[in-house]
C-alpha positions in Angstrom: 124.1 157.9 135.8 124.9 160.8 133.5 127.2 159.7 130.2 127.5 160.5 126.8 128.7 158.2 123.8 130.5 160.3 121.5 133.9 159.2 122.2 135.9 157.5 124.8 137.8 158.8 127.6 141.4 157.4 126.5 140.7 158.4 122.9 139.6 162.1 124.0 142.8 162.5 126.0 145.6 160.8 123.4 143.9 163.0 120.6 144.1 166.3 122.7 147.9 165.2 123.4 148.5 165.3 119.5 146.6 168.4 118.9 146.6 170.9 121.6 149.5 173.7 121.0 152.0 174.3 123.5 154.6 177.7 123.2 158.5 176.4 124.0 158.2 178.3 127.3 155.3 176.6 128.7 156.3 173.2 127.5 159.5 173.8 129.6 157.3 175.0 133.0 155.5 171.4 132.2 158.7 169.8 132.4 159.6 171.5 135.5 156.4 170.6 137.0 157.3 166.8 135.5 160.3 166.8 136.5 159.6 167.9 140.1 156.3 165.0 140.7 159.1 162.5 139.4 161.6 163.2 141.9 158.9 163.5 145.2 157.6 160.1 143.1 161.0 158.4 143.3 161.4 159.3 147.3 157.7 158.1 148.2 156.0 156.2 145.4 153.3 158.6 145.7 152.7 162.2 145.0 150.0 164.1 145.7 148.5 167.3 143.4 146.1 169.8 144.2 145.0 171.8 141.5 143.8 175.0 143.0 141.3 178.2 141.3 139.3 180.6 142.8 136.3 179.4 143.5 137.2 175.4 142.9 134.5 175.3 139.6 135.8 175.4 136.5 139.5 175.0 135.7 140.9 173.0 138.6 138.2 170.7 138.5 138.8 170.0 135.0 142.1 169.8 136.0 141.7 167.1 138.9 139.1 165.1 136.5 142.1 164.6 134.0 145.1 164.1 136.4 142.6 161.4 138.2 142.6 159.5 134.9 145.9 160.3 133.8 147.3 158.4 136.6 145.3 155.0 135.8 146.1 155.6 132.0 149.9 155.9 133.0 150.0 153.2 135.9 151.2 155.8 138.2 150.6 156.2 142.5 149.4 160.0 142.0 146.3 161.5 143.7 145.0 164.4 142.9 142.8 166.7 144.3 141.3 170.3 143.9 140.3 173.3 146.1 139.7 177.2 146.0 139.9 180.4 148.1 136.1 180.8 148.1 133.3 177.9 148.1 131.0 178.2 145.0 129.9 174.9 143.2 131.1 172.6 140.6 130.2 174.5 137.5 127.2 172.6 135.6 129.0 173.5 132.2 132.3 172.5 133.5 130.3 168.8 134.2 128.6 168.6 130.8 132.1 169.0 128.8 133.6 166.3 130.9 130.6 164.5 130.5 131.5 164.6 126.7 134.8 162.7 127.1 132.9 160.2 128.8 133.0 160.8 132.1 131.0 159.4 134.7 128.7 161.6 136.8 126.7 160.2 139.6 124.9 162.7 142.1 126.2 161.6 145.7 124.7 164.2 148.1 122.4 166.6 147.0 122.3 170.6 147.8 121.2 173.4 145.9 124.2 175.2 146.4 127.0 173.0 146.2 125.9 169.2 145.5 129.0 166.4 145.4 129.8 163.8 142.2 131.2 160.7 142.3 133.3 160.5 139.4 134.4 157.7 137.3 135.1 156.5 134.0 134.1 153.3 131.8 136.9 150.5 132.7 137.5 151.2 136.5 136.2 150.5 139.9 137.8 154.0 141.0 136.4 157.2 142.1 137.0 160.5 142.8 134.3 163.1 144.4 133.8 166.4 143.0 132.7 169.4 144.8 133.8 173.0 145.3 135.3 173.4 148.5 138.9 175.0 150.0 142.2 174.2 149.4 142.0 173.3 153.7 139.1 171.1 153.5 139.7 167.7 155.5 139.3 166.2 152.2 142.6 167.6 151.0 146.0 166.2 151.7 147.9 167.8 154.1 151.3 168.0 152.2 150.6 168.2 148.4 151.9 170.0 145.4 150.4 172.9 144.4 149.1 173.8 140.8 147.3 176.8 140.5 144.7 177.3 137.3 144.0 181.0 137.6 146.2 184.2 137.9 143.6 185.2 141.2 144.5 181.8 143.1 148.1 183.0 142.3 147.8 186.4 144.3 145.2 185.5 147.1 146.5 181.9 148.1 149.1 181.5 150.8 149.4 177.7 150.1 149.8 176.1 153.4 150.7 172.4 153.3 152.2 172.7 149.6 155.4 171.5 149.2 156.1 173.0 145.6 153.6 175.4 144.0 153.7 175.6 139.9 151.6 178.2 138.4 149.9 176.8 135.3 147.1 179.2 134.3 144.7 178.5 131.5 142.1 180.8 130.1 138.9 181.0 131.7 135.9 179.7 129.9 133.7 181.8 132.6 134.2 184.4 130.2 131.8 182.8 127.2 128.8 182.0 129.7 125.3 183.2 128.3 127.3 183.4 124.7 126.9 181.2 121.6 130.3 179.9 122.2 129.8 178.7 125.3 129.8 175.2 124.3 132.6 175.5 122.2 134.7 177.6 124.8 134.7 174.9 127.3 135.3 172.2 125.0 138.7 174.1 124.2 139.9 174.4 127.4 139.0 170.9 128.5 140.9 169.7 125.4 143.8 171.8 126.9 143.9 170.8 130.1 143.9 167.4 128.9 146.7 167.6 126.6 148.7 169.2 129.3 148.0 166.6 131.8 148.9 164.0 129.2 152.3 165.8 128.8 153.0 166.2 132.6 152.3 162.5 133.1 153.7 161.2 130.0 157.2 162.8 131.0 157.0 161.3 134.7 156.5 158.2 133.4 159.2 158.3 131.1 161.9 160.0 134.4 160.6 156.7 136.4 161.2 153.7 133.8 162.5 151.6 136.9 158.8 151.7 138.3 157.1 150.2 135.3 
């Protein structure tokens, strides 16, 4: 198993919630988005999110890796999922800066081309599954609320099954591979995502006091 010792998960995330900068505009967009899980929340006691890129590698699987954790740090019944309009792989860099907020990696079914995770963290007996695969794949819920990562997903993706779509992109560390800030680039955006997840969650938990 795959893990790094540098910090802990809950510290990494409530330190990006503190830091990270967020404009008056999009802080409103994550209140929509807050708003809207809290009121699907309130009717079924669960929500489900799928965070949706490209090619399901970078951005949304960061995404899904937070939200997964946000909702045992927050005590709340939300699933989340990710998914793409073309099958790549879960980005090895994408895996190494998760791995340094102290996620847990465990390799789960092998393939050259697009191997699976189990994902965990230190303190629970839950686990996701990470792979790059389509917004439609069986392993997606059927009726979900969209989030998409990247301005292409926007564009290209009808959404079928989505009940709300939000369009939350962040900047794509794709853009630093092969560079000396590689590292550093996805670190950032990891840190960003983080932050915002902590926001969106924070807020429902705060609309749903009644629940806690």
């Amino acid at each position: 198993m795959l893990k790094t010792s540098s910090i802990s998960t809950k510290n990494f995330f409530e330190k990006a919630s503190k830091k990270i900068l967020i404009t008056e505009d999009r802080k409103n967009y994550l209140l929509k988005i807050a708003e809207t899980i809290a009121s699907i929340y309130a009717k079924n006691e669960v929500v489900n999110l799928t965070f949706i890129c490209t090619h399901n590698s970078r951005r949304s699987q960061i995404a899904q890796v937070w939200a997964f954790f946000a909702a045992t740090y927050f005590k709340l019944n939300i699933h989340s999922y990710s998914g793409g309009i073309e099958v790549t792989s879960f980005n090895r860099s994408t895996i190494k800066t998760l791995q340094k907020a102290e996620f847990l990696f465990q390799l789960s079914d092998f393939s050259h081309q697009n191997p699976k995770y189990e994902i965990s963290f230190e303190g629970t007996k839950k686990s996701i599954i990470g792979f790059s695969k389509l917004i439609e794949h069986p392993e997606n819920p059927l009726n979900f609320i969209a989030i998409s990562t990247c301005p292409n997903a926007e564009a290209n993706c009808a959404y079928i099954g989505a009940k709300y779509v939000f369009k939350l992109p962040f900047e794509d560390p794709k853009r630093s591979d092969g560079t000396l800030l590689q590292e550093e680039s996805y670190m950032e955006i990891n840190k960003q995502i983080a932050g915002e997840i902590y926001f969106i969650f924070n807020e429902v938990k705060q609309k749903l006091p009644f629940l806690f």
